[in-house]
C-alpha positions as CSV (number, residue, x, y, z in Angstrom):
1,X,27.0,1.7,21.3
2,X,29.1,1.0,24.1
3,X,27.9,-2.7,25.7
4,X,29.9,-1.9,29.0
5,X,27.6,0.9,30.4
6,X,23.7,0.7,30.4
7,X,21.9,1.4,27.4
8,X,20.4,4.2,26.6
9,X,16.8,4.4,25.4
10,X,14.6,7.3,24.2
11,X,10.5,5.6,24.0
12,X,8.4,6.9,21.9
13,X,4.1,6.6,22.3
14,X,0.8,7.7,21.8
15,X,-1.1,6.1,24.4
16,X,-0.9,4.0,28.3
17,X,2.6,2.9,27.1
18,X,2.3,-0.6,28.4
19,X,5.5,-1.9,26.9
20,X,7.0,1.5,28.1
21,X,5.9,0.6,31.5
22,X,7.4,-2.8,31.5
23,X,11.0,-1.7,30.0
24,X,10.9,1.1,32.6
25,X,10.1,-1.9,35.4
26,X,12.8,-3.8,34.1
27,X,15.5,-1.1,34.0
28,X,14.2,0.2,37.3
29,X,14.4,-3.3,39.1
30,X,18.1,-3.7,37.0
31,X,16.6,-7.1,35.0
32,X,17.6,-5.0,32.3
33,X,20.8,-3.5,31.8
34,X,19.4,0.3,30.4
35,X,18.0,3.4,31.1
36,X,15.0,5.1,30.0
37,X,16.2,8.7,29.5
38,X,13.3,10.4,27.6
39,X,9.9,9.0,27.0
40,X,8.2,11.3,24.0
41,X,4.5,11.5,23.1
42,X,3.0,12.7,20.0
43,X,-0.2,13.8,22.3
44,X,-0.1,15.4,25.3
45,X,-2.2,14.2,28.2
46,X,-2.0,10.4,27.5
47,X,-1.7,8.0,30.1
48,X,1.7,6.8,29.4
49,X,3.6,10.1,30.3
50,X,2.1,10.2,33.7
51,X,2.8,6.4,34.0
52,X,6.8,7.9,32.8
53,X,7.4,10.5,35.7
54,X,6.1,8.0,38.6
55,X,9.5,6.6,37.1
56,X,11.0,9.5,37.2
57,X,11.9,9.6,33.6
58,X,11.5,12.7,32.1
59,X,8.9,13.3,29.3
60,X,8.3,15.2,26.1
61,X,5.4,16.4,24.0
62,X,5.4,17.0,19.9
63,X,2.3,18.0,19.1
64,X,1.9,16.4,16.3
65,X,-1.6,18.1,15.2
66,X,-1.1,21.6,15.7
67,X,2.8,21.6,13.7
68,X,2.0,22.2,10.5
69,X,3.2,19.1,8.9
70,X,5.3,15.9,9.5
71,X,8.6,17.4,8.2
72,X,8.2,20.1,11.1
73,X,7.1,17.1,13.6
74,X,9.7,15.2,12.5
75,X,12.8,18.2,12.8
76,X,11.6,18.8,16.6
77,X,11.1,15.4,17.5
78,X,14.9,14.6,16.3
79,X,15.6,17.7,18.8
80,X,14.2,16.0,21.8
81,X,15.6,12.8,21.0
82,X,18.9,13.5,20.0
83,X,19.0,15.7,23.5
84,X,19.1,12.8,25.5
85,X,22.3,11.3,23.8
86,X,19.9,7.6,23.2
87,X,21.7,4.4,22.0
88,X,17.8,3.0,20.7
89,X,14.6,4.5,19.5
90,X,11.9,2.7,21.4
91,X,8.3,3.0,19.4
92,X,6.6,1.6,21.7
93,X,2.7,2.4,20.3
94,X,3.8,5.2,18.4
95,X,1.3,5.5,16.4
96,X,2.9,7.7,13.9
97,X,4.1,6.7,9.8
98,X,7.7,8.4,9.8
99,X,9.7,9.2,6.9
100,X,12.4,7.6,5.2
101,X,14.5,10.6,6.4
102,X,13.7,10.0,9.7
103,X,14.2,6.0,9.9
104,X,17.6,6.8,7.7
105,X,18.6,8.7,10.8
106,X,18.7,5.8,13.1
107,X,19.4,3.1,11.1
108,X,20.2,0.1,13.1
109,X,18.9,2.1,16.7
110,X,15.3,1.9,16.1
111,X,13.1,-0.5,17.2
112,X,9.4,-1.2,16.7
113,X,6.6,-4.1,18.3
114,X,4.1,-5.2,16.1
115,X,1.0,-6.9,17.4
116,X,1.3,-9.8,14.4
117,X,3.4,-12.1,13.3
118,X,5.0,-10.2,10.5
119,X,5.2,-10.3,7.3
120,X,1.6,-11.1,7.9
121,X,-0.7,-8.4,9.0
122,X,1.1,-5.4,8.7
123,X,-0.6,-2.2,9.7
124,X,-3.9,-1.5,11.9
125,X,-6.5,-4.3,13.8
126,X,-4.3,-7.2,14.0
127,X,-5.8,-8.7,15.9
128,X,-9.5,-8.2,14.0
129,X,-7.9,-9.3,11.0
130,X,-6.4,-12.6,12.4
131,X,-10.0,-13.5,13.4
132,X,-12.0,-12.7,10.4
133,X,-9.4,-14.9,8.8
134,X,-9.6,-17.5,11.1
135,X,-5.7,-17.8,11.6
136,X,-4.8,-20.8,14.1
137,X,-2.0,-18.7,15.2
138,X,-1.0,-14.9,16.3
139,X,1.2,-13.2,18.0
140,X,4.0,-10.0,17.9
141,X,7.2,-9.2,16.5
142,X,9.9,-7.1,17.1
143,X,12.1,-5.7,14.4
144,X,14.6,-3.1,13.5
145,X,12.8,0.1,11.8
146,X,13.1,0.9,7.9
147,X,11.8,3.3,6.1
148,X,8.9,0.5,4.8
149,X,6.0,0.4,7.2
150,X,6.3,-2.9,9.8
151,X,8.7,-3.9,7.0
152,X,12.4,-3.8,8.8
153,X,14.4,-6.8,9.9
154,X,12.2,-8.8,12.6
155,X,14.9,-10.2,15.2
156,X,11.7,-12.2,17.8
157,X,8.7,-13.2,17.3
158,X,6.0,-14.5,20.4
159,X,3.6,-16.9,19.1
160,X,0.3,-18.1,20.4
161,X,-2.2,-20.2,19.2
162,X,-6.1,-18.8,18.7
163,X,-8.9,-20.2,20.9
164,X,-12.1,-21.5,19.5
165,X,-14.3,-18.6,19.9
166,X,-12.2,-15.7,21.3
167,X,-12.9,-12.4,21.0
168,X,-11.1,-9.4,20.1
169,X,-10.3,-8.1,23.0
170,X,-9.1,-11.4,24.6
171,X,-6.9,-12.3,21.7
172,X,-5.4,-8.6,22.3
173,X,-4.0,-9.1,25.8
174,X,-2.6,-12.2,25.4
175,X,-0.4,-10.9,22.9
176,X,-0.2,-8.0,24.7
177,X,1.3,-10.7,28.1
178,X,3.8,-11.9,25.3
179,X,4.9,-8.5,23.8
180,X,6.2,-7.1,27.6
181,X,8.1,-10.0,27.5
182,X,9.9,-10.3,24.4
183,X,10.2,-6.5,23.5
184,X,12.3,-6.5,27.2
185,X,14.5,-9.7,26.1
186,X,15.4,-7.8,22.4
187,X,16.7,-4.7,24.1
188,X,18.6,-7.3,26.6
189,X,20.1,-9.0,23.7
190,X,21.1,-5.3,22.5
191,X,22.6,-4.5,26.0
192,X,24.6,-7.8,26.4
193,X,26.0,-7.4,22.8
194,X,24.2,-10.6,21.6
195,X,22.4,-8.5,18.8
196,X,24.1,-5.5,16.6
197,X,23.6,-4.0,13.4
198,X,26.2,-4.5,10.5
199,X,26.2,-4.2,7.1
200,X,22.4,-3.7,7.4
201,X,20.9,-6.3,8.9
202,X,20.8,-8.0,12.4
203,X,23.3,-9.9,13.6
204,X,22.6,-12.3,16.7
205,X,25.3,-14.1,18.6
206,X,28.0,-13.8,15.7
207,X,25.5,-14.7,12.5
208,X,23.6,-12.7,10.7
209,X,20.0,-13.3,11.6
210,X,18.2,-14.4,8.4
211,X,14.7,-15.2,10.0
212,X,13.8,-14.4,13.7
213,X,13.5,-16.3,16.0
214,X,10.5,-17.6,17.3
215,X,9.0,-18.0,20.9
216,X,5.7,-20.0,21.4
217,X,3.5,-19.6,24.7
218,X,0.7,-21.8,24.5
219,X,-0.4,-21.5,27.9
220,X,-0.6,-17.3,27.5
């Protein structure tokens, strides 16, 4: 990827797109230095694409339900991206398991925000889970995308710490508070040239990144 133009970024979802919404923000108001190009659902009809074109960003449906199965998702979804010419894959609540074909294909251009603090709590209802456990901490990570489910490289993590009694849904939007703010300063490392992809692994300022780093709001 070239560092001296703005990134590129195609954004996958399946829902509102709330981190969508606050990349797009942050391109739009030039905090970050990107573009949204494409922003592709696998439903139609969701919040999130409308919440796209007030951007003026174009938008995308794969129909994921009606193909009949993920190889022939997967082969048109590739089309759209690969039409807008994107420096990084975006999942931004793509709630969608994709191949190892797929990930293979962007290797090192994929990104993915989970709402734990990962290796822990991979998969669905973090956020449930972190509660029945009674964790004393939570949060959301950000890592490159492999082919092993919330298993790739994780570059930043936001921690928080859980209140006595909180429920749910509370829990859920204060990650959410920390995840449109560290999902933005990943793809800002990516557009300053801070963080590439060599040899297959992250690389941050010079070093390979060996464990990510870690950002704690305890007043979120």
């Amino acid at each position: 990827m070239t560092v001296s133009e703005p990134l590129r970024l195609a954004v996958l979802i399946s829902g509102r797109g709330s981190n969508m919404a606050t990349i797009a923000r942050a391109c739009a108001e030039r905090r970050l230095d990107a573009t949204v190009e494409a922003v592709i659902s696998d439903r139609p009809d969701v919040a999130g694409l409308e919440t796209a074109r007030s951007f003026g960003i174009a938008t995308a449906v794969v129909p994921w339900k009606s193909l009949p199965d993920r190889a022939v998702a997967e082969r048109l979804l590739v089309e759209l991206i690969d039409a807008h010419r994107p420096d990084v894959v975006v999942l931004a609540g793509f709630m969608r398991i994709l191949s190892g074909e797929f990930t293979a294909r962007y290797a090192g251009r994929m990104l993915n925000i989970h709402p734990a603090l990962l290796p822990a709590y991979r998969g669905l209802h973090t956020h449930r889970r972190v509660l029945e456990a009674a964790e004393k901490q939570h949060g959301a990570s950000v890592h490159f995308v492999t082919e092993e489910l919330d298993g790739g490289p994780v570059i930043l993590q936001s921690r928080i710490p859980v209140r006595s009694g909180e429920s749910e849904s509370t829990l859920m939007a204060r990650v959410q508070k920390t995840e449109h703010i560290i999902y933005p300063q990943v793809l800002e490392w990516l557009a300053d040239g801070r963080l590439v992809w060599r040899d297959a692994k992250p690389w941050l300022d010079g070093k390979p990144l060996d464990r990510p780093v870690v950002q704690d709001f305890p007043d979120v």
